[in-house]
N, CA, C and O atoms as a GROMACS GRO file, in nm:
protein
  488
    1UNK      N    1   1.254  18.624  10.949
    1UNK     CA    2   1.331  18.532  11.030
    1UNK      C    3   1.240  18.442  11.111
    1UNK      O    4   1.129  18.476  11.153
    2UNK      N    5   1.295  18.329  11.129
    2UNK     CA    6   1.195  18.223  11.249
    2UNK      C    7   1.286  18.144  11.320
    2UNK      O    8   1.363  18.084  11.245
    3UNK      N    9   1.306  18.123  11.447
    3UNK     CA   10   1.341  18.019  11.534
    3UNK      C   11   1.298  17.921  11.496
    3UNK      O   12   1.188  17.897  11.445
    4UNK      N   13   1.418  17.831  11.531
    4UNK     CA   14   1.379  17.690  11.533
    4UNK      C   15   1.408  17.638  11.628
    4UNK      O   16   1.507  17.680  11.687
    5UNK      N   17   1.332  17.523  11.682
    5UNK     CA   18   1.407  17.437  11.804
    5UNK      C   19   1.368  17.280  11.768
    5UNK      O   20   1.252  17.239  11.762
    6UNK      N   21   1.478  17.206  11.748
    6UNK     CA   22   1.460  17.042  11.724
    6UNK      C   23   1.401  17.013  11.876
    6UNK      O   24   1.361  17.086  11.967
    7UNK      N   25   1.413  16.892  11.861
    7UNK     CA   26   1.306  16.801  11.917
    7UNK      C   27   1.340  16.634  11.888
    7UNK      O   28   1.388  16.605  11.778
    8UNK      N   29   1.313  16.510  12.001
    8UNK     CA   30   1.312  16.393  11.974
    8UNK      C   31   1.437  16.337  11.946
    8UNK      O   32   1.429  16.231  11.884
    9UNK      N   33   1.546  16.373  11.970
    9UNK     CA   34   1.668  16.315  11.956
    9UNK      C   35   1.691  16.216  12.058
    9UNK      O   36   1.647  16.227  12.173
   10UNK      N   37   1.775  16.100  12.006
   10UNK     CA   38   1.783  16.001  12.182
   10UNK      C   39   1.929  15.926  12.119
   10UNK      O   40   2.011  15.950  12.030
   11UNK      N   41   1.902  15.820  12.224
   11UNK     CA   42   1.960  15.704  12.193
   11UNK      C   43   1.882  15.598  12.116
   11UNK      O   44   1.759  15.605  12.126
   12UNK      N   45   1.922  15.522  12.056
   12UNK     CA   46   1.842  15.376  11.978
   12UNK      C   47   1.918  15.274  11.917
   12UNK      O   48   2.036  15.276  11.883
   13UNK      N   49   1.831  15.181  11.908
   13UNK     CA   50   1.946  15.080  11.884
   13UNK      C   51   1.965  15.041  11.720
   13UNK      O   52   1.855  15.066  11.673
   14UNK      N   53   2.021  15.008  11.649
   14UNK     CA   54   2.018  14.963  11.534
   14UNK      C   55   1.869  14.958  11.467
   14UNK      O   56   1.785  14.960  11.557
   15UNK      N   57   1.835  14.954  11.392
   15UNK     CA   58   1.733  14.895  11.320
   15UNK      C   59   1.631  14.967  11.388
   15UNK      O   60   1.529  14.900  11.393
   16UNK      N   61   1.618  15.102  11.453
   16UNK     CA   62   1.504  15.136  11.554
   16UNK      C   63   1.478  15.251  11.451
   16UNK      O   64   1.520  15.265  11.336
   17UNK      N   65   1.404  15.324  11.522
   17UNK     CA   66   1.305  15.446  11.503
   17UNK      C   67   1.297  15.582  11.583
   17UNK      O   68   1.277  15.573  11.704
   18UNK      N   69   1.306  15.668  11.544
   18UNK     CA   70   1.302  15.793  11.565
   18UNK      C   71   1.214  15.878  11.497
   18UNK      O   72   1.184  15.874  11.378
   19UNK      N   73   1.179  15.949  11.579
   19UNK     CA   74   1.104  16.084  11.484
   19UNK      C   75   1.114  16.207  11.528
   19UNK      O   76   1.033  16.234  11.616
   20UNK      N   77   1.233  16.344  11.476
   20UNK     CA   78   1.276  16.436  11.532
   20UNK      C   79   1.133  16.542  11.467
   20UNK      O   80   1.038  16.524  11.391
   21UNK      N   81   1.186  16.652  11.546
   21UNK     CA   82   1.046  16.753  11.544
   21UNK      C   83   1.138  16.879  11.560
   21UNK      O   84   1.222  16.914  11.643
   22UNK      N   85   1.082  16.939  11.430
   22UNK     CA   86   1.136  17.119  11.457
   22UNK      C   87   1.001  17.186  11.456
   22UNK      O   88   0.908  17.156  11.382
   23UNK      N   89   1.002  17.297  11.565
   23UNK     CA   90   0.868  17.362  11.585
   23UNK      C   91   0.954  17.532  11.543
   23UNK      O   92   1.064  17.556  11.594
   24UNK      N   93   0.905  17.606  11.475
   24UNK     CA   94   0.931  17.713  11.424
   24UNK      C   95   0.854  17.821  11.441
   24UNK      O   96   0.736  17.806  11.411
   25UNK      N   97   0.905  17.981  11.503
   25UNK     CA   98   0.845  18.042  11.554
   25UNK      C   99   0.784  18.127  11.402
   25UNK      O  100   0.831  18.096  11.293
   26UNK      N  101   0.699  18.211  11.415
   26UNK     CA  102   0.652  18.312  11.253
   26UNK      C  103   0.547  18.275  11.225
   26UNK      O  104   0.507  18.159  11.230
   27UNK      N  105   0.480  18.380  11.189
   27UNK     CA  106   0.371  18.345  11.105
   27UNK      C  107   0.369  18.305  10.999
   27UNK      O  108   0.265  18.245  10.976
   28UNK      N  109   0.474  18.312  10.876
   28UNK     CA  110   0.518  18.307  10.723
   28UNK      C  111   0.583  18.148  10.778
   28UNK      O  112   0.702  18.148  10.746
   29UNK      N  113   0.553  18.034  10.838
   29UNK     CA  114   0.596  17.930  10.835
   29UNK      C  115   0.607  17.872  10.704
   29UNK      O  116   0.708  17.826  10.650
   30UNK      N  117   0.491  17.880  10.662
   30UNK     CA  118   0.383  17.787  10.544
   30UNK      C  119   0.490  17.871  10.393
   30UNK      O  120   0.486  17.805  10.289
   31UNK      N  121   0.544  17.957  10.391
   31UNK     CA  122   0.658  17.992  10.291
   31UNK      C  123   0.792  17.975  10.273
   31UNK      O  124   0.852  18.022  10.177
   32UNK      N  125   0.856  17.891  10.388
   32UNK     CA  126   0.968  17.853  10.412
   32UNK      C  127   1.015  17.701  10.350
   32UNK      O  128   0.954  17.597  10.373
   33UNK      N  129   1.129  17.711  10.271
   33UNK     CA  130   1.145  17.575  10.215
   33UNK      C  131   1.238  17.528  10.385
   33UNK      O  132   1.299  17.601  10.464
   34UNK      N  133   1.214  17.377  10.388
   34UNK     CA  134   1.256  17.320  10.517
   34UNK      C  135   1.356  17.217  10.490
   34UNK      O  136   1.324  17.118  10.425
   35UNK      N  137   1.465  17.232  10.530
   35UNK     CA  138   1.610  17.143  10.511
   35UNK      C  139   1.660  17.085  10.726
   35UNK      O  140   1.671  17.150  10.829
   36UNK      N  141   1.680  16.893  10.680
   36UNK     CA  142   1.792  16.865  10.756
   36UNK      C  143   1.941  16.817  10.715
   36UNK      O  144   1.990  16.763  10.616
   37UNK      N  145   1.994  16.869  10.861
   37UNK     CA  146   2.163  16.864  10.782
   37UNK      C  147   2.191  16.798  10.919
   37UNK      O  148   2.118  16.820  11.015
   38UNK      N  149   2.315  16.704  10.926
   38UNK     CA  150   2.363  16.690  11.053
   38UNK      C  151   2.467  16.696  11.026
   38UNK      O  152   2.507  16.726  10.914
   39UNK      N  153   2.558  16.660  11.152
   39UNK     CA  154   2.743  16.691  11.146
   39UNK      C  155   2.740  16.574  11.243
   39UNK      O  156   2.660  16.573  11.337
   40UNK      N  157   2.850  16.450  11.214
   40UNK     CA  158   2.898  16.360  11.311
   40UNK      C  159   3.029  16.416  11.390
   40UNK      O  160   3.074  16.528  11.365
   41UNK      N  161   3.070  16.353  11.459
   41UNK     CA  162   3.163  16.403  11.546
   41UNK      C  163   3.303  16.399  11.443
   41UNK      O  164   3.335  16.297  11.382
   42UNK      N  165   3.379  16.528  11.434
   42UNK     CA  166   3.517  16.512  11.335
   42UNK      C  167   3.460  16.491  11.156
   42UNK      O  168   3.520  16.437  11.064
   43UNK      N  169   3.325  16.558  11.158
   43UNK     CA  170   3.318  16.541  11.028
   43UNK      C  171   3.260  16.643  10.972
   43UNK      O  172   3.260  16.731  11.059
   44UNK      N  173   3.203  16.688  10.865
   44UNK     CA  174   3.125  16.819  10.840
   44UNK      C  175   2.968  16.820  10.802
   44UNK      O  176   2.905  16.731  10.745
   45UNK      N  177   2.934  16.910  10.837
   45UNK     CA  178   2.776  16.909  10.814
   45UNK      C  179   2.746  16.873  10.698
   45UNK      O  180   2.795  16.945  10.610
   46UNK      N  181   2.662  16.760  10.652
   46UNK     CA  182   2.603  16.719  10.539
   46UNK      C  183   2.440  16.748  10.541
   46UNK      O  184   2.368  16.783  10.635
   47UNK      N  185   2.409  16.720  10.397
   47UNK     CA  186   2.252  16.738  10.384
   47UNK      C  187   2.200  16.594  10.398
   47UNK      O  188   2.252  16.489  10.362
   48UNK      N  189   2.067  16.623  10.471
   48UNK     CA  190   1.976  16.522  10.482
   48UNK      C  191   1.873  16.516  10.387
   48UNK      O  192   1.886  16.445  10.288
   49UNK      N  193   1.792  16.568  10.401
   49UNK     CA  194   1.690  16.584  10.320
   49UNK      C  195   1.629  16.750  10.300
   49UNK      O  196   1.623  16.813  10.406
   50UNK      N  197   1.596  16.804  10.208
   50UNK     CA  198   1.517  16.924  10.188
   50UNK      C  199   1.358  16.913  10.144
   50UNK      O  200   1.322  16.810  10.087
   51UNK      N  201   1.256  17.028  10.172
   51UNK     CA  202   1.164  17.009  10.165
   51UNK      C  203   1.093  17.150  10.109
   51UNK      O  204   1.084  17.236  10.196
   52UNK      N  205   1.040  17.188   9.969
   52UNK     CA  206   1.056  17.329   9.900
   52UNK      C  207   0.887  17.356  10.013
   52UNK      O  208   0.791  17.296  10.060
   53UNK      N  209   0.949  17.488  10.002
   53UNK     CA  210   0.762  17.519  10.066
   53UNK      C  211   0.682  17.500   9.981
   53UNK      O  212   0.590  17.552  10.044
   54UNK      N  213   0.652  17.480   9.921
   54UNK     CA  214   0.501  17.385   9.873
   54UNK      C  215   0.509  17.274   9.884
   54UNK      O  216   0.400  17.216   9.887
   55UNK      N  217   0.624  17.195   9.895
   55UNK     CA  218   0.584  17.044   9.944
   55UNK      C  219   0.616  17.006   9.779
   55UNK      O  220   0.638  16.888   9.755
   56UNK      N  221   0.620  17.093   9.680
   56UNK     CA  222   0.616  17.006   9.534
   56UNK      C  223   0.706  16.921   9.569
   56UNK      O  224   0.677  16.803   9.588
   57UNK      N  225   0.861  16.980   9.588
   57UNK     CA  226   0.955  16.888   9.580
   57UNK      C  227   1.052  16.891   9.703
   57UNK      O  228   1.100  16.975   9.780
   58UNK      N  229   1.058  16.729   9.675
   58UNK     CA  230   1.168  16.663   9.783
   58UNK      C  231   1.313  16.638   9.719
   58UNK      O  232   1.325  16.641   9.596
   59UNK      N  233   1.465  16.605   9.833
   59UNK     CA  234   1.526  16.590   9.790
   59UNK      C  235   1.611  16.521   9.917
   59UNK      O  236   1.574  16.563  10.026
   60UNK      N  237   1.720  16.421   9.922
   60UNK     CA  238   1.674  16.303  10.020
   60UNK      C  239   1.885  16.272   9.948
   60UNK      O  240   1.937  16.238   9.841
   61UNK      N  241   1.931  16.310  10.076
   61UNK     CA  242   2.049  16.244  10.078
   61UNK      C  243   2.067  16.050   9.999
   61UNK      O  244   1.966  15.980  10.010
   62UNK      N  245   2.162  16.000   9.946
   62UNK     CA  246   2.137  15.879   9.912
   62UNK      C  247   2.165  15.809  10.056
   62UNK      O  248   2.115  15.704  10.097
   63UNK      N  249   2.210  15.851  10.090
   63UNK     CA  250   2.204  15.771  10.224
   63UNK      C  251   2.090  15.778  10.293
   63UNK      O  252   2.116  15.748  10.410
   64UNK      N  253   2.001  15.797  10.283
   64UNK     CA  254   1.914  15.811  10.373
   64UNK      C  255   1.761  15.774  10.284
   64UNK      O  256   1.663  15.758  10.357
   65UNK      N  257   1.741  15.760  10.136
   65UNK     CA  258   1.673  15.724  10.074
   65UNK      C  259   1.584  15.627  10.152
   65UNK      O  260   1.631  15.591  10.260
   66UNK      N  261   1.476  15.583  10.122
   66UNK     CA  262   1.383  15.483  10.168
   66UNK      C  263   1.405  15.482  10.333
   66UNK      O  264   1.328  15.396  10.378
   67UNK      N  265   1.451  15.520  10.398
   67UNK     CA  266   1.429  15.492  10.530
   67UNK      C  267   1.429  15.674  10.607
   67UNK      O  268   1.518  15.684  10.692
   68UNK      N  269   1.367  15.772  10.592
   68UNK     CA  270   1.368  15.858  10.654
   68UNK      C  271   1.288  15.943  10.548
   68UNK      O  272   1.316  15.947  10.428
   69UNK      N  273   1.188  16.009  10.608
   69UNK     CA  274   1.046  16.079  10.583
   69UNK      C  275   1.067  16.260  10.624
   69UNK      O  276   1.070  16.293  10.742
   70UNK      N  277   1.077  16.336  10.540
   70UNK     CA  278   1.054  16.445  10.543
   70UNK      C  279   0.872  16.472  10.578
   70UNK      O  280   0.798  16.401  10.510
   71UNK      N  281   0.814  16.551  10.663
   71UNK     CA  282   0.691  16.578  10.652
   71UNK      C  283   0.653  16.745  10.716
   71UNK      O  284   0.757  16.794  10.761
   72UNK      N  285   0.565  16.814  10.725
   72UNK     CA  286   0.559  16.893  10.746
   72UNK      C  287   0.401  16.929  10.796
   72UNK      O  288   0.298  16.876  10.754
   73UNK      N  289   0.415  17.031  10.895
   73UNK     CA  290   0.195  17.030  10.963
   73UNK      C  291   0.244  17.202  10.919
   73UNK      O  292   0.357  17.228  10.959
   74UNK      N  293   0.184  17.299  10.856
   74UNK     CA  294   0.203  17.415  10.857
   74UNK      C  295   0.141  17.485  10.963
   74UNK      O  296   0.185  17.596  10.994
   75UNK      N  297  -0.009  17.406  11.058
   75UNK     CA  298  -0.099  17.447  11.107
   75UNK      C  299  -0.037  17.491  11.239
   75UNK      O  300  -0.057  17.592  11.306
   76UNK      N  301   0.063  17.361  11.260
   76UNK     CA  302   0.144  17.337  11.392
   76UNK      C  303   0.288  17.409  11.358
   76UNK      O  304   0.377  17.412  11.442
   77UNK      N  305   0.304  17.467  11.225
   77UNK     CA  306   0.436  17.539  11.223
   77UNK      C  307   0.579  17.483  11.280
   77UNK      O  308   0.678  17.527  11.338
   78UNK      N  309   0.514  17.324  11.214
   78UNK     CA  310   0.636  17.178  11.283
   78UNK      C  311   0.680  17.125  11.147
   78UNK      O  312   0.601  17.111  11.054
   79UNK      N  313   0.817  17.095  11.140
   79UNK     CA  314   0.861  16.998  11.003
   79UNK      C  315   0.884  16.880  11.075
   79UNK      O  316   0.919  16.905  11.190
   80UNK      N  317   0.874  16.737  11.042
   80UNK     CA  318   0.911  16.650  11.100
   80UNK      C  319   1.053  16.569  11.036
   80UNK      O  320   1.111  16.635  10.950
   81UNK      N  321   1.092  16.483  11.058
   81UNK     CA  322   1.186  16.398  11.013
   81UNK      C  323   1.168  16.239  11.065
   81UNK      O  324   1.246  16.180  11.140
   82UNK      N  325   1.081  16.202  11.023
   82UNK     CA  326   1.115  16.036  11.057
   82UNK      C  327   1.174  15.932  11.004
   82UNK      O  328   1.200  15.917  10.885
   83UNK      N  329   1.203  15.833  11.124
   83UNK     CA  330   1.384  15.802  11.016
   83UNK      C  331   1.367  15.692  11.106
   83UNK      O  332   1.355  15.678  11.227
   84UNK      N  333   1.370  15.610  10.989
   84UNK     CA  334   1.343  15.448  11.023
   84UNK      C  335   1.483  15.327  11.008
   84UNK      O  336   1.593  15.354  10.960
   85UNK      N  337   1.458  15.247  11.042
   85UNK     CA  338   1.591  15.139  11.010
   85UNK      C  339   1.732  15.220  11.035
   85UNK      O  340   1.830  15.227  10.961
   86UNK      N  341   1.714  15.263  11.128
   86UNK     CA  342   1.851  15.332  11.176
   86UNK      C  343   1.972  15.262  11.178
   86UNK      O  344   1.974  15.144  11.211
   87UNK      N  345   2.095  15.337  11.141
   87UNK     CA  346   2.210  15.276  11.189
   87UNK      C  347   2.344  15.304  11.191
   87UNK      O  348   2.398  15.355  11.093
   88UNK      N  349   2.401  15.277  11.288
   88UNK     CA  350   2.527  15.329  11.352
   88UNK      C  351   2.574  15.442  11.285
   88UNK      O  352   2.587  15.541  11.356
   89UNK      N  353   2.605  15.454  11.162
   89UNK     CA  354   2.659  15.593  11.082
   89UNK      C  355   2.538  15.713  11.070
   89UNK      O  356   2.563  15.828  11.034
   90UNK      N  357   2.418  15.670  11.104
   90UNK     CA  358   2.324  15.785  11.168
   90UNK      C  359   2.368  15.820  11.265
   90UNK      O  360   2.303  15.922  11.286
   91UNK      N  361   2.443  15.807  11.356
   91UNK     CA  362   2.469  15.891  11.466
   91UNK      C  363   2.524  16.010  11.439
   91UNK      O  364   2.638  16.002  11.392
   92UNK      N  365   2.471  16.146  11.457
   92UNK     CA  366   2.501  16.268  11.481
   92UNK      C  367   2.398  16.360  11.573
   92UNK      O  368   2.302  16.325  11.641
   93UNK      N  369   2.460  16.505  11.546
   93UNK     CA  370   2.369  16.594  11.589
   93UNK      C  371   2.308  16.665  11.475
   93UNK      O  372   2.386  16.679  11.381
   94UNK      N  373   2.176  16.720  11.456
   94UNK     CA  374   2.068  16.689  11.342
   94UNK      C  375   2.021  16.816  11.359
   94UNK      O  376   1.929  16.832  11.440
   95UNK      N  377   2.061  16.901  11.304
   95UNK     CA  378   1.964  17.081  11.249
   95UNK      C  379   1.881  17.058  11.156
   95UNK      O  380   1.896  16.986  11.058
   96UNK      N  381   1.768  17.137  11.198
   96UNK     CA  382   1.674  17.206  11.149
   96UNK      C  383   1.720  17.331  11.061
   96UNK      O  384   1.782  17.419  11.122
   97UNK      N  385   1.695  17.351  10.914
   97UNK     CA  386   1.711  17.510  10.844
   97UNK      C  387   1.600  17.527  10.795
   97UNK      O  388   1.535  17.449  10.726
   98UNK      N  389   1.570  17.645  10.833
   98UNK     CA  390   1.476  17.693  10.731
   98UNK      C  391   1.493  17.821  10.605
   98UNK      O  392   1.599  17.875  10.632
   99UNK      N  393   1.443  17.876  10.504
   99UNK     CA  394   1.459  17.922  10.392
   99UNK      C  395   1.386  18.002  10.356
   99UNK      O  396   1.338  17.935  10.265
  100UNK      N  397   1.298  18.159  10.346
  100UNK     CA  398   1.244  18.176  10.222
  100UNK      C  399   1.263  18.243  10.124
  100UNK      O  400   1.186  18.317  10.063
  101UNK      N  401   1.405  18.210  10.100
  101UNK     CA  402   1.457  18.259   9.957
  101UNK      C  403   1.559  18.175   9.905
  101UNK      O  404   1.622  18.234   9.817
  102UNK      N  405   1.606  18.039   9.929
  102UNK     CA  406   1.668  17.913   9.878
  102UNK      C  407   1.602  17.763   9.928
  102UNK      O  408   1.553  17.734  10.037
  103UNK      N  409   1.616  17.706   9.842
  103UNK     CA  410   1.597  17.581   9.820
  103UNK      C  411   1.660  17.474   9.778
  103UNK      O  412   1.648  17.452   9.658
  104UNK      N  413   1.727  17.392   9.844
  104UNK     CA  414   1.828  17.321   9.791
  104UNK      C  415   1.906  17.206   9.892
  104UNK      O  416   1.858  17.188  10.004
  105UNK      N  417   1.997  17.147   9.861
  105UNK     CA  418   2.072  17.099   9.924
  105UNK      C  419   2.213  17.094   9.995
  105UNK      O  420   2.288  17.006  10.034
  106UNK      N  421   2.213  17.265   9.992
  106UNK     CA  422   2.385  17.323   9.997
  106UNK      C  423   2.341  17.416  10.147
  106UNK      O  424   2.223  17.431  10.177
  107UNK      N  425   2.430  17.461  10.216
  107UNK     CA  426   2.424  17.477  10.377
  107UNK      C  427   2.370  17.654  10.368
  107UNK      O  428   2.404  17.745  10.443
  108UNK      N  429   2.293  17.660  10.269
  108UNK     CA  430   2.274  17.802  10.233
  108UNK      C  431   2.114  17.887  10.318
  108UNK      O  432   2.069  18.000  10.300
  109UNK      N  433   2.060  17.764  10.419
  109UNK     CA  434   1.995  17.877  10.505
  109UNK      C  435   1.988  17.930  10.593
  109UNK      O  436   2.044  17.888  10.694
  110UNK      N  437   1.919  18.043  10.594
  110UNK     CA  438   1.963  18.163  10.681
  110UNK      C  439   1.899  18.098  10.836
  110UNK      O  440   1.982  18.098  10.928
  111UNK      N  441   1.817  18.066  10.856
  111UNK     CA  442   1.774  18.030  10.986
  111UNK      C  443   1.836  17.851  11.027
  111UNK      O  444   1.837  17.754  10.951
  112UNK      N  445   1.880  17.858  11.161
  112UNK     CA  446   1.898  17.714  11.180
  112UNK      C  447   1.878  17.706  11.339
  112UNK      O  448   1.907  17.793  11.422
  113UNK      N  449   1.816  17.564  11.361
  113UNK     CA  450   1.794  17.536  11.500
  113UNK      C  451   1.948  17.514  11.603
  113UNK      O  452   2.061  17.559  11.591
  114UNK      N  453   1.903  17.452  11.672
  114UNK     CA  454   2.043  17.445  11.787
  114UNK      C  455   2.152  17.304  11.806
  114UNK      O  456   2.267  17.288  11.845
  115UNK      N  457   1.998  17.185  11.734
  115UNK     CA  458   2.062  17.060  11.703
  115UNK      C  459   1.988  16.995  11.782
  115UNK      O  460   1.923  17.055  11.868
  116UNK      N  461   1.981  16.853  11.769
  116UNK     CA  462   1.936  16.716  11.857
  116UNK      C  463   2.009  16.604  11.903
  116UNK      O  464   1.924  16.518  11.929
  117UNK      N  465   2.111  16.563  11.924
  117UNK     CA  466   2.171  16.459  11.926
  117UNK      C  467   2.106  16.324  11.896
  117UNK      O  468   2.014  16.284  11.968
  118UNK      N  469   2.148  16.255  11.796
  118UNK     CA  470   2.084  16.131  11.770
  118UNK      C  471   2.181  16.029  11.758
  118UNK      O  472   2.268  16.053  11.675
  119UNK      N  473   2.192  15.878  11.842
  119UNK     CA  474   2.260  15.820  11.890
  119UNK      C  475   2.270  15.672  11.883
  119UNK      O  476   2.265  15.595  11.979
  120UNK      N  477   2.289  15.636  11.740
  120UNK     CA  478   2.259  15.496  11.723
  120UNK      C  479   2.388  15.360  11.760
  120UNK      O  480   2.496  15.336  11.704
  121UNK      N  481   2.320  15.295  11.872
  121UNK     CA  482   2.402  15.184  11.880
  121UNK      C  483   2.407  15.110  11.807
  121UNK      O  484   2.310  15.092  11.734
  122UNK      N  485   2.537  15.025  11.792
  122UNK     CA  486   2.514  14.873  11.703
  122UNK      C  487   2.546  14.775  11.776
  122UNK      O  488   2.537  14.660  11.732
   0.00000   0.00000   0.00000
């Protein structure tokens, strides 16, 4: 098992920039596949992007294609999410999951952070 706690959530305006941060407690960081999901208000948690522990493979909501960066420091036991050209239907609150026994894009891991609120004006 590992804690998670997001990080970097705000307000922003259209077309801005963010970069959320999950820091994860464990030593077995570096074996965990790393997934974001958010939930808007009155709607249900969707997938953002996933990230397999080795980094081979990515997998990237279409909505979110070309403008938002899965990355990961194993050293710092941090996944990042940076997420560019923001806008208005990005607004939610944004979990952290982590995994080391699924990989995917379905709400199937066992560890999850607490959330970030992210808040895009238009």
């Amino acid at each position: 098992q590992v804690q998670l706690v997001e990080s970097g959530g705000g307000l922003v305006q259209a077309g801005g920039s963010l970069r959320l941060s999950c820091a994860a407690s464990g030593r077995t960081f570096r074996t965990y596949a790393m997934g974001w999901f958010r939930q808007a208000p009155g709607k249900e948690r969707e997938f953002v992007v996933a990230m397999h522990w080795s980094g081979s493979s990515l997998d990237y909501a279409d909505s979110v294609k070309g403008r938002f960066t899965i990355s990961r420091d194993n050293a710092k036991n941090t996944v990042y999410l940076q997420m560019n050209s923001l806008k208005a239907e990005d607004t939610a609150v944004y979990y952290c999951a982590a995994s080391d026994r699924y990989y995917g894009i379905g709400p199937y891991y066992e560890n999850w952070g607490q959330g970030t609120q992210v808040t895009v004006s238009s």
